[in-house]
C-alpha positions in Angstrom: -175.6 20.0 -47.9 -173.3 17.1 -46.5 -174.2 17.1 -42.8 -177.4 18.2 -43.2 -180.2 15.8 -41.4 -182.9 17.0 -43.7 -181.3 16.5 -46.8 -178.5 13.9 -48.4 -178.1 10.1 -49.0 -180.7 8.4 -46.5 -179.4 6.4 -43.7 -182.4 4.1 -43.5 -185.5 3.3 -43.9 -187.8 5.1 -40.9 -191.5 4.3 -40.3 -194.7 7.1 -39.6 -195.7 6.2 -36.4 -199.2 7.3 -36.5 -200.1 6.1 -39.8 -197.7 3.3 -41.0 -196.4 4.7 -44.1 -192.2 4.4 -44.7 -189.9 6.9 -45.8 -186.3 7.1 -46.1 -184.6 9.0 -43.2 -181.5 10.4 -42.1 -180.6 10.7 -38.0 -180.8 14.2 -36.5 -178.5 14.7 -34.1 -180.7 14.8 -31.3 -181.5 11.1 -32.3 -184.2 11.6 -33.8 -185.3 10.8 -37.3 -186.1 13.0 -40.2 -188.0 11.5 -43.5 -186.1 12.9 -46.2 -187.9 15.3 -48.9 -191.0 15.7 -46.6 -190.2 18.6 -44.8 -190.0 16.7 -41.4 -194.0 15.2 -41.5 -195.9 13.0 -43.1 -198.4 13.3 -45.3 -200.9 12.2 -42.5 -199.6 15.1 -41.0 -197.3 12.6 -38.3 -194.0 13.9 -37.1 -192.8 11.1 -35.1 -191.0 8.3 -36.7 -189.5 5.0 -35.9 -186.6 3.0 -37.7 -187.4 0.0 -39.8 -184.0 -0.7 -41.3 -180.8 1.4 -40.7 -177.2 1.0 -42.4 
């Protein structure tokens, strides 16, 4: 799955917007961000997701 935004070695740490709670992400290539293993929400049901630490 190398090269795939949903999946793969996380690139950073990303933060729920609506509810607060962190999960590691990768960066789609539409610059958005994608928690990893969560099948793109949280479980507050939140898609939108802001970085809190990046490599």
């Amino acid at each position: 799955m190398a090269g795939d935004a949903h999946a793969g070695t996380p690139q950073g740490l990303g933060k729920c917007t609506s509810c607060g709670k962190f999960y590691p992400i990768r960066n789609k290539p539409d610059g958005s961000l994608w928690p990893i293993g969560t099948g793109g929400e949280c479980r507050c049901g939140g898609t939108d997701f802001e970085a809190a630490l990046q490599h």
